[in-house]
C-alpha positions as CSV (number, residue, x, y, z in Angstrom):
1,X,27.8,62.5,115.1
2,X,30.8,61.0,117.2
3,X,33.3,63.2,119.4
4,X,36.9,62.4,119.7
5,X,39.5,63.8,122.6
6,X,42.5,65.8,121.0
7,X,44.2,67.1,123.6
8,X,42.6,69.4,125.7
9,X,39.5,69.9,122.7
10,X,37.3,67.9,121.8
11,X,36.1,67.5,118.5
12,X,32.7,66.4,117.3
13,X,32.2,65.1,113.7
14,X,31.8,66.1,110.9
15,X,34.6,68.8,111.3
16,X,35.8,71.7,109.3
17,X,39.5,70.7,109.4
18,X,42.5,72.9,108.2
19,X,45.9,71.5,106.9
20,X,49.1,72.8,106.1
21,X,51.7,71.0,104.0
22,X,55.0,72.3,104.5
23,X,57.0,70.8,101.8
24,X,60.6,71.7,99.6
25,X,60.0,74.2,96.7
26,X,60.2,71.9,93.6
27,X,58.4,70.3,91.0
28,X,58.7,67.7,91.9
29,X,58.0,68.0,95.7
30,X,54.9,70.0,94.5
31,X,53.9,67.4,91.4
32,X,53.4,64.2,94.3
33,X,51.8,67.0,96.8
34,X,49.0,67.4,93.8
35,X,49.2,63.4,93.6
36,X,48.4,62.7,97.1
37,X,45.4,65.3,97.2
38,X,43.9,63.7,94.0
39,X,44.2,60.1,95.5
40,X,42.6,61.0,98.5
41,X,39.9,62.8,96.5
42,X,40.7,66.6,98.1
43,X,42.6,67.8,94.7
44,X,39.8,70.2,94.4
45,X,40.6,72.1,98.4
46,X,44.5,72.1,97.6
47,X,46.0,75.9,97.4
48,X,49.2,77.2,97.1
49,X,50.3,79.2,100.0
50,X,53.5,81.0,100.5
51,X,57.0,80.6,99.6
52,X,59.8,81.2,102.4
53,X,61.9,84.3,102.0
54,X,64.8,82.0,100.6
55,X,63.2,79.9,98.4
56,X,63.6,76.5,100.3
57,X,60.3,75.7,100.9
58,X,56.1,76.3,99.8
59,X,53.6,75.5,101.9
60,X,49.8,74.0,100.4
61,X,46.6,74.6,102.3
62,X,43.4,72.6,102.5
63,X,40.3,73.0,104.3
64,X,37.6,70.4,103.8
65,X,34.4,69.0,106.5
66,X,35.4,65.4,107.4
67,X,33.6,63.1,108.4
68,X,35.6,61.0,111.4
69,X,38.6,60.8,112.7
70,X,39.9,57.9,110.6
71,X,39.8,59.8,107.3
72,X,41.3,62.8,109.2
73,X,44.3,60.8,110.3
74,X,44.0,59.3,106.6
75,X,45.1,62.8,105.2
76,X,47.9,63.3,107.4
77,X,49.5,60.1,107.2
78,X,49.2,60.3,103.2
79,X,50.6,63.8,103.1
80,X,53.4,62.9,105.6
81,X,54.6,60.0,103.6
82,X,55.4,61.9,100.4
83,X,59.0,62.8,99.9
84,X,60.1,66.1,99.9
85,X,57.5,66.9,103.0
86,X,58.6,68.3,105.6
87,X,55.5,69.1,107.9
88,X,51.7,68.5,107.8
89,X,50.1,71.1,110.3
């Protein structure tokens, strides 16, 4: 088990982790959102969340254990970088 500082917290792994994509409501947007989780192997922890009131965007949710702070910044950085994301909470 190793600990890492995040801001005030400290986190001790393996972590329950909680993500939120914020990304536009498309297709498209929500086709390479699916593609992401699969490559990282978390397709199977991906949900749907809500829609905004005017349509603009959908939010995904994913909760997984990982194991160290390099796959956790892994999934962040993956998510971040595909279009049509806005946010990665």
């Amino acid at each position: 088990m190793n600990a890492c500082g995040f801001g005030d917290a400290e986190l001790e792994f393996p972590v329950e982790v909680h993500f939120r994509v914020i990304a536009f409501a498309d297709a498209g947007t929500e086709t390479a959102v699916r593609a992401a989780a699969a490559e990282l192997g978390v397709a199977e922890f991906l949900a749907p969340g809500n829609v905004s009131a005017g349509g603009k965007y959908q939010t995904f949710n994913l909760s997984l254990m990982v194991e160290d702070l390099p796959r956790m910044q892994e999934i962040d950085r993956v998510f971040r970088a595909v279009p049509g994301v806005k946010m990665v909470l």
